[in-house]
C-alpha angles and dihedrals in degrees: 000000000000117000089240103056129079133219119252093249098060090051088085095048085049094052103040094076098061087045095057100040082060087046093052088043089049091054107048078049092062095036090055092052095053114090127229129237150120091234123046137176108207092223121179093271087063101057136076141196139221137153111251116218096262082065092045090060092045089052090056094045087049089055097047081046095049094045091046089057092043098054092036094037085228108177093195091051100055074051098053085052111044084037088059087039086059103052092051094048087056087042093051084053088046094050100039086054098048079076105030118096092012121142123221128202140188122212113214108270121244117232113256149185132268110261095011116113105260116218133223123205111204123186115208123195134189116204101178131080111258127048139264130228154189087022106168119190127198152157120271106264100004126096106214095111122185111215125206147147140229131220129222113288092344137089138246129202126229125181116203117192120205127157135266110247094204148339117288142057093325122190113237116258114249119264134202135200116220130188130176100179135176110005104004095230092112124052114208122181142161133199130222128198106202117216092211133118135224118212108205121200123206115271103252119245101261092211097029111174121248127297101284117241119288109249111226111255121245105292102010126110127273104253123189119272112255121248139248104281098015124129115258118281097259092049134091139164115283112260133203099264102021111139121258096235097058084059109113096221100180098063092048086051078054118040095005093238110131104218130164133209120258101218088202101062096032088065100044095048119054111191108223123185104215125175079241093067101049090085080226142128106179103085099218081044091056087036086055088045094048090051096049085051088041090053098038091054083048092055090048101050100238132150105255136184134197129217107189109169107280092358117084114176104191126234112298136125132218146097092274087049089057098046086056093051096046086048092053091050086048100064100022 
C-alpha cells in the first residue's frame, strides 16, 4: 500500500472531526438565537415541525394508496386516501397548536450539592380554552421525558432532574417540550434556554475527621489544644442543675448524649474552618472537607467561623450563616 494512502477504516475517523466541529458551530448558532429568559410563549416563531417516522410511514402508504387507485381507477380507493390525507393534515393543526400559545415558567432553582441530582420546578399554563395534552419536557440530549398534560385555562407542575457538571454558579441545561398528539404522525418540539442560575455547593467529604481546635479569642488566654476523642472546646458533660437552655439539644437528638455548653470556655475558644486545617493539599479535596465541618458545627450547635483565603466570615451559628458560608465555599 502507498505511504500516502489510507486504509478504508481509518476514512470515518478522518471525517468525524469536521463533523463535529460543524456540529459544535451549529449549535452555538442555535443557542445565540434563542432568547433567555425564566418565562416563555411558544409562539409560532418557537416551534417547529417535522414528520416522525410513524408519518413517514403514513406518507409512503398514502403514496402506494394513491398509485394503486390511480392504475386500477379504484373510487374507493381515492376515498380511502384523501380520506387518510385528510386525518394527518388535521392531525398536523391539532399537534402544532398543543404547543402553540403555551407559557412556560421556571420556578426559581434550589442550591444544591456536587454530585447530588438538581431539580428543576417548571410551571406550565394553559390560557386557552381546551385542554392539552401528551406534553413531554426534557433536557436537551438526554431521554428521560416527563409527560403531562394541561387543562383548559389552568396549569400543571413538572419537575426535571439533571446533574450538576461541577462546583460553582452553573447555567441551567436547555430544555425542549415535545408533543406528538393526537396521531403521532407528526413530531412538534421547542426549545427553551433558561436565564437562571445553580448554585452548586461542594460535595461534602462522606468520612470527614473530626471539628478542628478552637483557637483562643483576642485577649483571652491561651488554653491546650483538645485531644483526639475529646468533646469540642465549648462542651462539657451535663451536669445536675445545669440550666435547660445551655442544653445542646440537637447533639443529644443525634448521638443521645445530653451535654451543655461551658460558657467559659465557650467564650474563651472560637472554632474557626481554614483551608490550613484541611491536611490537604487538592483544593476541591480541602473545599469537600470545609463543607462536612461546615455541616457538623451546624449540627452541634456551635459558633463557627470560616477563613477562605481572602473571605473571612466571622463566628455565628444558624441556618442563614451556613448558607454564607456554603455560598463562599461554593465560588471560591
Amino acid at each position: 500500500m502507498p505511504a500516502n494512502t489510507l486504509p478504508p477504516t481509518a476514512l470515518p475517523a478522518i471525517w468525524r472531526q469536521p463533523i463535529q466541529h460543524l456540529r459544535a458551530r451549529w449549535r452555538r448558532w442555535w443557542l445565540h438565537r434563542l432568547p433567555a429568559a425564566d418565562s416563555v410563549v411558544l409562539t409560532q416563531r418557537l416551534v417547529y415541525v417535522l414528520p416522525s417516522r410513524p408519518g413517514l410511514m403514513l406518507a409512503a402508504t398514502l403514496l402506494v394508496l394513491l398509485a394503486t387507485a390511480i392504475n386500477y381507477q379504484l373510487n374507493l380507493g381515492y376515498l380511502l386516501t384523501f380520506m387518510l390525507a385528510g386525518c394527518a393534515a388535521v392531525s398536523l393543526h391539532l399537534c402544532h397548536g398543543t404547543l402553540r400559545g403555551l407559557q412556560l415558567n421556571l420556578l426559581p432553582p434550589a442550591p444544591q450539592f456536587a454530585g447530588s441530582a438538581a431539580a428543576l420546578q417548571l410551571r406550565l399554563h394553559n390560557p386557552r380554552r381546551g385542554g392539552r395534552y401528551g406534553i413531554g419536557l426534557s433536557v436537551w440530549g438526554e431521554d428521560q421525558w416527563v409527560w403531562t398534560n394541561v387543562p383548559s385555562q389552568g396549569s400543571a407542575n413538572v419537575q426535571l432532574a439533571f446533574a450538576p457538571p461541577r462546583r460553582g454558579l452553573q447555567p441551567l441545561p436547555l430544555l425542549t417540550a415535545e408533543t406528538r398528539f393526537p396521531l403521532g404522525t407528526f413530531r412538534v418540539w421547542s426549545l427553551w434556554r433558561p436565564a437562571a442560575e445553580l448554585l452548586v455547593y461542594p460535595a461534602p467529604e462522606a468520612a470527614a475527621p473530626p471539628l478542628p481546635s478552637g483557637e483562643p479569642r483576642d485577649g483571652a488566654a491561651t488554653q491546650s489544644p483538645r485531644q483526639q476523642g475529646d468533646e469540642h472546646d465549648g462542651l462539657r458533660a451535663y451536669r445536675r442543675g445545669d440550666p435547660l437552655k445551655r442544653v445542646v439539644w440537637k447533639k443529644m437528638a443525634k448521638t443521645g448524649e445530653l451535654v451543655s455548653r461551658d460558657e467559659a470556655r465557650s467564650q474563651a475558644m472560637v472554632l474557626w474552618l481554614d483551608l490550613r486545617l484541611t491536611g490537604l493539599t487538592d483544593a476541591e479535596r480541602q473545599l469537600s472537607r470545609l463543607c462536612a465541618w461546615v455541616l457538623q458545627a451546624e449540627r452541634l450547635g456551635l459558633d463557627y467561623g470560616l477563613r477562605l483565603g481572602a473571605v473571612t466570615l466571622g463566628p455565628d451559628q444558624g441556618e442563614a450563616h451556613k448558607q454564607r458560608c456554603l455560598e463562599a465555599l461554593a465560588r471560591y
